[in-house]
C-alpha positions as CSV (number, residue, x, y, z in Angstrom):
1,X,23.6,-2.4,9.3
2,X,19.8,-3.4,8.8
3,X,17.3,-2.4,11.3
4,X,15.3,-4.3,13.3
5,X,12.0,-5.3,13.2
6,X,10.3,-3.0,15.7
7,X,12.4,0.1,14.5
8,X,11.4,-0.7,11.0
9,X,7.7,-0.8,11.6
10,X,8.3,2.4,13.8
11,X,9.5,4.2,10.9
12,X,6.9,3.5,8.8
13,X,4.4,3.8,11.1
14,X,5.2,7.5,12.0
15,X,5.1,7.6,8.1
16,X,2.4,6.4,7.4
17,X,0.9,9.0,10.0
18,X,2.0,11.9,8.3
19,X,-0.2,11.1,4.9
20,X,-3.3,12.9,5.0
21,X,-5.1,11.1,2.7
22,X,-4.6,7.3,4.2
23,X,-6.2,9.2,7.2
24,X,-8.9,10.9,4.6
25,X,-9.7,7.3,3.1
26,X,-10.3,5.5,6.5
27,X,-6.9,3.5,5.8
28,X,-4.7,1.6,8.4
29,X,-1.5,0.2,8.4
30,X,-2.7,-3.4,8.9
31,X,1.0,-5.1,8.6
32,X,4.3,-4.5,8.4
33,X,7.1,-7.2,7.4
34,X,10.8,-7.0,5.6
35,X,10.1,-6.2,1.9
36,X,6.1,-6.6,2.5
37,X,3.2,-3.9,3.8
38,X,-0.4,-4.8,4.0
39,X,-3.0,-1.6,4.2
40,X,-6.4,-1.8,4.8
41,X,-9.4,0.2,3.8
42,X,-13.2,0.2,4.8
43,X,-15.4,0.6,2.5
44,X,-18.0,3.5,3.1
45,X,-19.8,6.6,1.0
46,X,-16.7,8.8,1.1
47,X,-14.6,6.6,-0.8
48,X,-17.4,5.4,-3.2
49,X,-17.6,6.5,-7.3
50,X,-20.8,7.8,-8.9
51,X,-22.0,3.3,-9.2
52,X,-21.4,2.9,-6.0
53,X,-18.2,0.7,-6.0
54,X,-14.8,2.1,-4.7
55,X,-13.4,4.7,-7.0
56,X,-10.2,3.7,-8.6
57,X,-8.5,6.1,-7.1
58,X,-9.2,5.5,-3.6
59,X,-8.0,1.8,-4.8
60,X,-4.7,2.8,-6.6
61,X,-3.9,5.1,-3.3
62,X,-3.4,2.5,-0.9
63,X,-1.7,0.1,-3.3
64,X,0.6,2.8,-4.2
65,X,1.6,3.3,-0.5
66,X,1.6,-0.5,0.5
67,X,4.0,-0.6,-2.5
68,X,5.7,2.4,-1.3
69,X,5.8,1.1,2.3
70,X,7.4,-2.2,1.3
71,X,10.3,-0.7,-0.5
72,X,10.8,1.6,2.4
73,X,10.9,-1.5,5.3
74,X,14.4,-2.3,2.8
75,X,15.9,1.7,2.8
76,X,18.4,2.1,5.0
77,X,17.9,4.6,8.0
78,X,17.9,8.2,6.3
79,X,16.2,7.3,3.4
80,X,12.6,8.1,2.3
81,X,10.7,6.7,-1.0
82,X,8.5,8.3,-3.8
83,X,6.9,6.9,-6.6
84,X,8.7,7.2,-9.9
85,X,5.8,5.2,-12.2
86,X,3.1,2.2,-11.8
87,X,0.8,0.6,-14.1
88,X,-2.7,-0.5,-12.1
89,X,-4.9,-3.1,-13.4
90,X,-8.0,-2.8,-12.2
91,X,-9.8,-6.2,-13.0
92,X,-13.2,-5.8,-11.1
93,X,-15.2,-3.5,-9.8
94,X,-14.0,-3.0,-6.4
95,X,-17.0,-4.4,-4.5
96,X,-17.1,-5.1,-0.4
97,X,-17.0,-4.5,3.0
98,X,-13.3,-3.5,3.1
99,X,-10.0,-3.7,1.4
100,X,-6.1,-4.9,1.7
101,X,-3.1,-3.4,0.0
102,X,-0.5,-5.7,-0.3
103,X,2.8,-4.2,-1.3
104,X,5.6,-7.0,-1.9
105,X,9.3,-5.8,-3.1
106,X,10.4,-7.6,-5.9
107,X,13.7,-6.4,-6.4
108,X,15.6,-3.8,-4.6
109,X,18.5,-2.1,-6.1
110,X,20.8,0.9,-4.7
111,X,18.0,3.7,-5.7
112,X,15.3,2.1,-7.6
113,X,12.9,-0.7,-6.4
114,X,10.5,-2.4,-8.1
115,X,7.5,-3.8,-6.2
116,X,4.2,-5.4,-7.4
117,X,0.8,-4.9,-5.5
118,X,-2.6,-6.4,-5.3
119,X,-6.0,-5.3,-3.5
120,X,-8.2,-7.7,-1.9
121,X,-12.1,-7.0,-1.7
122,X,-13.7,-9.1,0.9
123,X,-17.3,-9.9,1.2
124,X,-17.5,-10.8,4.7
125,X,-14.8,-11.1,7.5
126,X,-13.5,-14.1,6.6
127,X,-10.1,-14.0,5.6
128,X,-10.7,-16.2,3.0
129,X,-13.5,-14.6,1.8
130,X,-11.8,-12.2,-1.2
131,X,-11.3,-11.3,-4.4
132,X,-8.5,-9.4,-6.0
133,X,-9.4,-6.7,-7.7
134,X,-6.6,-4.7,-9.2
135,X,-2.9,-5.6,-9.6
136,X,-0.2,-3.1,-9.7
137,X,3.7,-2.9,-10.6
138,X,5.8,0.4,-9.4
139,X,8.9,1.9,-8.8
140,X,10.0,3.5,-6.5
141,X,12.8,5.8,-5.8
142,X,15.3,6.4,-2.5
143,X,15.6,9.8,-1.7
144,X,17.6,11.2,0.9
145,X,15.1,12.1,3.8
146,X,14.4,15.8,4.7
C-alpha cells in the first residue's frame, strides 16, 4: 500500500525536525517528491571553514540527508533510514549565498537503496543562477523504526 503524498511529506517533515544539526546548520526542508528531497542551506559564519567558503562537512551533511530523505519518501510506513556508505566529490569550493541538496533515489531494493546527490551554490536568487559543487553516491539502509 504506498502512501500518499501529504502523509509522505508529513513523515519526513517531522523527521527532519528531530535532527539537530539541519536546525544547527540553518537547513530547511525545501521539497519533498516520490524518490526525490531537495534541502536548502544559507550560507553564513557558522557554517564557514578557516577560507571562508562552506566547510565540507556542512556540505556533505545536507547531501547526506536529502539522500537520506529521498530513500525514506519510498520506505514503507514503519521504516526509518541510515546511512550505510557515500563517496562525496567535492568539485569547487562551495562559494554563495545559499545551498540545495538534491537527493534523487536511483534504485530502491527491499533494504538497501542507492541514491545519488548534488549541491547547488547560487550566486544570486536566481534559480538559474548555480553551480554544482559536490556530487555524492550513498546507500542507505531500511531499518525497522523505534
Amino acid at each position: 500500500m504506498s502512501e500518499d503524498c501529504e502523509d509522505r511529506a508529513a513523515r519526513i517533515s517531522r523527521s527532519f525536525e528531530a535532527q539537530g544539526l539541519m536546525r544547527t546548520l540553518g537547513a530547511r526542508l525545501a521539497w519533498v517528491g516520490e524518490g526525490e528531497v531537495h534541502i536548502a542551506m544559507p550560507n553564513s559564519p557558522a557554517v564557514s571553514q578557516q577560507q571562508g567558503f562552506v566547510h565540507a562537512g556542512a556540505i556533505t551533511s545536507i547531501v547526506d540527508s536529502a539522500c537520506g530523505y529521498a530513500a525514506l519518501s519510498l520506505a514503507a510506513p514503519g521504516f526509518e533510514v541510515v546511512s550505510a556508505e557515500f563517496k562525496i566529490n567535492l568539485m569547487r569550493p562551495a562559494i554563495g549565498t545559499h545551498f540545495l541538496a538534491v537527493g534523487k533515489v536511483q534504485n530502491a531494493g527491499r533494504l538497501l537503496t542507492v541514491c545519488s546527490g548534488e549541491v547547488r551554490a547560487f550566486l544570486s536568487e536566481d534559480a538559474r543562477d548555480f553551480k554544482v559543487v559536490a556530487l555524492m553516491q550513498a546507500t542507505m539502509v531500511l531499518v525497522q523504526a523505534r
